[in-house]
C-alpha positions in Angstrom: 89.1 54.3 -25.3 88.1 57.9 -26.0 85.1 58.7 -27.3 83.0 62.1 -27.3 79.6 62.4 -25.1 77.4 65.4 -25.2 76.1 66.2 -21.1 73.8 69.3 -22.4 73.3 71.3 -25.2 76.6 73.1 -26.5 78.1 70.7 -24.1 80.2 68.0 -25.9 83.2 66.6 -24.4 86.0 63.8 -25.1 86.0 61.4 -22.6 87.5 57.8 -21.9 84.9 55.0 -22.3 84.6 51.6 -21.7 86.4 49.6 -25.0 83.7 48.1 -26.5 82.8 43.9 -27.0 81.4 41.4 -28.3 77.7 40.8 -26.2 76.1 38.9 -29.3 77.2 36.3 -31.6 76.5 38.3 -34.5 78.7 41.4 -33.5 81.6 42.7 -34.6 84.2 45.6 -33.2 86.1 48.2 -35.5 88.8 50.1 -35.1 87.4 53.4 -36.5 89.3 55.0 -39.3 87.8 58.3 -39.3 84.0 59.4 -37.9 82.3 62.6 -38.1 79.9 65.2 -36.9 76.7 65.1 -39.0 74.0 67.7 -39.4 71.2 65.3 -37.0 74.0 66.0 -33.9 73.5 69.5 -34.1 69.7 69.3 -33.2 70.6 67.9 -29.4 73.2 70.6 -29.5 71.4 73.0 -30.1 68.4 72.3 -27.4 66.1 71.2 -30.5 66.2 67.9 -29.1 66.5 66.8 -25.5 69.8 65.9 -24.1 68.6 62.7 -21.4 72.3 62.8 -19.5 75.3 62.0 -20.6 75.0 60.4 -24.5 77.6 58.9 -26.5 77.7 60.6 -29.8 78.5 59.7 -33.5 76.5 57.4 -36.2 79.0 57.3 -39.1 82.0 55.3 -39.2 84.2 53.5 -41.7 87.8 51.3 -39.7 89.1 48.0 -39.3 87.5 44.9 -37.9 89.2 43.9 -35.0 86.8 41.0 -33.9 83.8 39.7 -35.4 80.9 36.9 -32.8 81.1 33.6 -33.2 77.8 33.6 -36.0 79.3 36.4 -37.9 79.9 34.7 -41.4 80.4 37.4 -44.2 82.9 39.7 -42.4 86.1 39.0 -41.5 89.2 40.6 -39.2 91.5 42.8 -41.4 88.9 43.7 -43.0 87.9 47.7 -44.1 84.2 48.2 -44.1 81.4 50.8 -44.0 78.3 50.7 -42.2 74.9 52.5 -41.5 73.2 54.1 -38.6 70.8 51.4 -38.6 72.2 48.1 -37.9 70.1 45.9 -40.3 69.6 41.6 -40.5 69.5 42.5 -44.5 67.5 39.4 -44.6 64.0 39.9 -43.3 61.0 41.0 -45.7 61.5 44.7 -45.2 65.2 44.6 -45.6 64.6 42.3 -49.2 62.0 45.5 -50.2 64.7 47.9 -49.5 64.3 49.4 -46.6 66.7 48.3 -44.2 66.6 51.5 -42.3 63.0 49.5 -40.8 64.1 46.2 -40.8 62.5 44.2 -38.1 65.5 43.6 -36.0 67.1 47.4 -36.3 69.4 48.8 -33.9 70.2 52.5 -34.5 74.2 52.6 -34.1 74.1 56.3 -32.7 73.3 55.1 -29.0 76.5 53.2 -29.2 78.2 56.1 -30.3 80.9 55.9 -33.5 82.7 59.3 -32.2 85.1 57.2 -30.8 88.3 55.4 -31.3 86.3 51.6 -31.6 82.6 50.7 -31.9 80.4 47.6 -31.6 78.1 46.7 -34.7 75.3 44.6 -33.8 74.0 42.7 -36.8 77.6 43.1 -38.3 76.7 40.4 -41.9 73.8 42.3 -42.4 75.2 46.0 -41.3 78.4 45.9 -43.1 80.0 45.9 -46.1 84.0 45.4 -47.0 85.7 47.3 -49.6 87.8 45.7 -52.1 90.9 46.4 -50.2 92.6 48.3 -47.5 91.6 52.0 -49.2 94.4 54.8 -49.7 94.1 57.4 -47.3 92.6 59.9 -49.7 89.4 57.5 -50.2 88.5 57.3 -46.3 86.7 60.6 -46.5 84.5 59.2 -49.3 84.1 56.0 -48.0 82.7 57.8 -44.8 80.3 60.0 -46.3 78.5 56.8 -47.8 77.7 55.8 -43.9 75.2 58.2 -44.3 74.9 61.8 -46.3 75.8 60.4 -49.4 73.6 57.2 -49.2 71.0 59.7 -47.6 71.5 62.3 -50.2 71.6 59.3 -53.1 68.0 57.9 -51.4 66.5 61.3 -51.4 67.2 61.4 -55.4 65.7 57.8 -55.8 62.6 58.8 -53.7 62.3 62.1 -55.7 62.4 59.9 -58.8 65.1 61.6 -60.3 66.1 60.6 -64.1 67.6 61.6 -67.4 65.4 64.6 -68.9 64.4 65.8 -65.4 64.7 69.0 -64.0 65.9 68.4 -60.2 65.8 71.3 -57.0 67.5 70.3 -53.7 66.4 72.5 -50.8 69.1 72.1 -48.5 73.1 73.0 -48.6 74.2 71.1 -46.2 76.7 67.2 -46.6 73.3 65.9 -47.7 71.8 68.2 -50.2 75.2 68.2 -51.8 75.5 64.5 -52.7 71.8 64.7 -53.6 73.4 67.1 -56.2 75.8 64.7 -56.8 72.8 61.7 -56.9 71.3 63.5 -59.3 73.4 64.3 -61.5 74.8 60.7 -61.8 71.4 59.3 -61.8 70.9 61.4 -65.2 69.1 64.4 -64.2 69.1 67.2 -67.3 69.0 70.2 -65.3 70.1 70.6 -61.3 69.2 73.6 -59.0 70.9 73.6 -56.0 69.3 76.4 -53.3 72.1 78.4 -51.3 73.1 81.4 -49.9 76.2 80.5 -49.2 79.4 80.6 -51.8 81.8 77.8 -50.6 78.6 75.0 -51.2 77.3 77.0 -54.4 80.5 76.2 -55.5 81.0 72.6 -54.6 77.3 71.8 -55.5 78.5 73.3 -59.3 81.2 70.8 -58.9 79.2 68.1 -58.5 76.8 69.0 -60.9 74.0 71.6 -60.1 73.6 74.0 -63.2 72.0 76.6 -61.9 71.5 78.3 -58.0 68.5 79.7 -56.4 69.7 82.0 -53.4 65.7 82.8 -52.2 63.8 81.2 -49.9 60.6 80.5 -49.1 57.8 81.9 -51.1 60.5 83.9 -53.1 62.3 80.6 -54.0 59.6 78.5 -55.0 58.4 81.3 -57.5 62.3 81.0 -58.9 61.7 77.6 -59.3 58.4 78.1 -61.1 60.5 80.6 -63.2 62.7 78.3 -64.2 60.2 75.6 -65.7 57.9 77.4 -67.8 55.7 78.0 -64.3 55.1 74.4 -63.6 57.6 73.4 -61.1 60.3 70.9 -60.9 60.3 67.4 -61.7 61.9 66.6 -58.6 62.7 67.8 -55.6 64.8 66.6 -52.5 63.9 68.3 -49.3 67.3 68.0 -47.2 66.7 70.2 -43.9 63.4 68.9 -42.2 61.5 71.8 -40.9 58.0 73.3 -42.0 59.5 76.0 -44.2 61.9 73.6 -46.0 58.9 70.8 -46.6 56.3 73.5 -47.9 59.1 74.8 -49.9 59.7 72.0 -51.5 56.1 70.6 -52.4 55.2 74.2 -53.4 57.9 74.0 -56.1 57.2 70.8 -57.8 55.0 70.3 -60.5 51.7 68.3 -60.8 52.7 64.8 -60.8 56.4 65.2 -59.7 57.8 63.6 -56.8 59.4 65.0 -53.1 62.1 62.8 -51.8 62.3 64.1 -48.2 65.8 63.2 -46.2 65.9 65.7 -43.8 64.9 64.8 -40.4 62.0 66.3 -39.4 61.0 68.6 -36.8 57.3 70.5 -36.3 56.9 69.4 -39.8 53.0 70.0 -40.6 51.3 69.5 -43.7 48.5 71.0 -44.7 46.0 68.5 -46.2 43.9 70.1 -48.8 47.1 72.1 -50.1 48.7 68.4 -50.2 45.6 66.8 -52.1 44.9 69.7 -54.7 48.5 69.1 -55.8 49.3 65.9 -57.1 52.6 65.8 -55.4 54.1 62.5 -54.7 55.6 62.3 -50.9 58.6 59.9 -50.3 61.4 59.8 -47.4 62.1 59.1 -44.3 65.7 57.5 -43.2 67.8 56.6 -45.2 68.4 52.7 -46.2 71.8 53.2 -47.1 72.6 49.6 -46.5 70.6 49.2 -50.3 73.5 51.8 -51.7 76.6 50.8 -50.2 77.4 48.0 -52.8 77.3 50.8 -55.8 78.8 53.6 -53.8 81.8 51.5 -53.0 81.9 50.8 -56.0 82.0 54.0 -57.2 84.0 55.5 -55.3 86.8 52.6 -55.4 86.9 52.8 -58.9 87.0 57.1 -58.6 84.3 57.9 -60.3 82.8 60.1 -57.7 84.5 61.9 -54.4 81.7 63.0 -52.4 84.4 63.3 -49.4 84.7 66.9 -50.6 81.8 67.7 -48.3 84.6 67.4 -45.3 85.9 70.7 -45.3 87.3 70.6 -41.8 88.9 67.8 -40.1 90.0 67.4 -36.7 91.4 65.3 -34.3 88.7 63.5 -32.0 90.3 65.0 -29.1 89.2 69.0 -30.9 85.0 67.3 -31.4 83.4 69.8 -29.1 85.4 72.6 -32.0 83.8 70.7 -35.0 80.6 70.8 -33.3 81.0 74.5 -33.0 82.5 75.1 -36.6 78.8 73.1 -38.0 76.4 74.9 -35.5 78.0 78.4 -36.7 78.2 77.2 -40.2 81.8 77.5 -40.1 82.2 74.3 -41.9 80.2 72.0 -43.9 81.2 68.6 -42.2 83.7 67.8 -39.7 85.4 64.7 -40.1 87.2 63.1 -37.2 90.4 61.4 -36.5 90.5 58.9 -34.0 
């Protein structure tokens, strides 16, 4: 099969792979219907992260299964389904909590690679979940952002403890701080402020909600914030990037007693402990568990009540990854999806 494998930073190439199978009972292969390049791949790419040899890339996927182990109960061939980049049991104690992103057994999915034409799912009962039917071809792009930025952007709302009457600030315009626009505003928030500089997401984050937009940064945009409720700070506030200036930013601009829902993965992130005790901000993140989501955002989005595939604004053949990867990293595009 072909699948795409980054060698070095800014070095990302299609290349033919070995067709995956089934090595445990509980597996399952897919034929993927359409993958993607998400925010996290542009770290490696961009020498952020280290590049250890060749790496198969990709952690989002939504296909067909083609062949499920001999212990796989719940999932069937024919089937179209949606998983995480954690491969959960779904059954262990930290799984039942919610947090299938650290279930005991997890297997993150990226090593395997989903920028490809078919992937392996370990732990496929627990992992994956079917949608009522064979989806339209205008769904797909939905269905694949809830592999990940939109059940990332929905957790970060959640942790934030968004909720009718609330005033919400996203810091981040990327796939994820969009649907955390889009989480909040379904989750009831009253008021939305989406932070961006840049017109084509100020204007989807309007369509999915945000009411107003904060263009500063920084010390400049937590004092808009503060301007914006009476000088206390928002009620919430999802932090969607990951680095120091984005974290700060967003505990500096809630209030006393709100809550941080931080999605973003993080790099150098630092916090400074007696600014952090002195302000009564709530701290809650980390990966995603978008395995909790995936029942309501199917549902959701079978039934058309939201369409965060929007966030695609650029889709390319797999064989034309290495010019998604470019088109993200030069902020060309939002997100890239991919057709096998």
């Amino acid at each position: 099969m072909r699948g795409v494998v980054m060698h070095a930073p800014g070095d990302v190439r299609v290349e033919t792979r070995e067709d995956p199978e089934i090595l445990l009972p509980t597996d399952a292969i897919i034929r993927l219907s359409a993958t993607c390049v998400c925010g996290s791949d542009l770290w490696p790419y961009r020498g952020v992260e280290a590049v250890k040899g060749p790496s198969p890339m990709g952690h989002e996927y939504v296909g067909i299964v083609e062949e499920v182990g001999g212990e796989v109960r719940n999932i069937k061939p024919g089937q179209f389904v949606i998983g995480s980049f954690f491969a959960s049991d779904n059954t262990c104690a930290i799984c039942r909590a919610g947090y299938q992103s650290s279930c005991v057994h997890r297997e993150p999915v990226g090593g395997l690679g989903a920028q490809a034409e078919y992937l392996r799912v370990p732990l496929a009962d627990g992992t994956l979940v079917a949608t009522p039917d064979v989806p339209s071809d205008d769904l797909i792009p939905s269905y694949l952002a809830a592999s990940d930025v939109l059940g990332t952007g929905w957790f970060g709302a959640v942790a934030a403890e968004v909720g009718p009457g609330k005033t919400v600030a996203v810091v981040g315009d990327g796939a994820v701080g969009l649907l955390a626009v889009l989480a909040a505003k379904r989750l009831g928030a009253e008021r939305v402020i989406a932070m961006s500089r840049h017109e084509p997401r100020q204007k989807l984050a309007a369509h999915y909600g945000a009411t107003h937009i904060v263009t500063e940064r920084g010390d400049d945009g937590v004092a808009r914030i503060k301007d914006l409720t009476d000088g206390l700070g928002a009620h919430s506030v999802i932090e969607a990037v990951g680095t120091q200036e984005s974290m700060m930013q967003a505990i500096r601009a809630t209030r006393a007693g709100g809550h941080v829902g931080y999605v973003g993965v993080a790099h150098d992130v630092e916090l400074p402990g007696e600014e952090l005790f002195f302000s009564h901000v709530h701290l809650h993140g980390g990966p995603a568990p978008v395995r909790r989501f995936l029942p309501e955002l199917i549902d959701l989005i079978a039934t058309r009540q939201i369409d965060p595939g929007r966030v695609f604004d650029l889709t390319l053949p797999l064989d034309e990854a290495a010019e998604g990867y470019r088109a993200m990293d030069e902020r060309r595009a939002i997100k890239v999806l991919l057709n096998p």
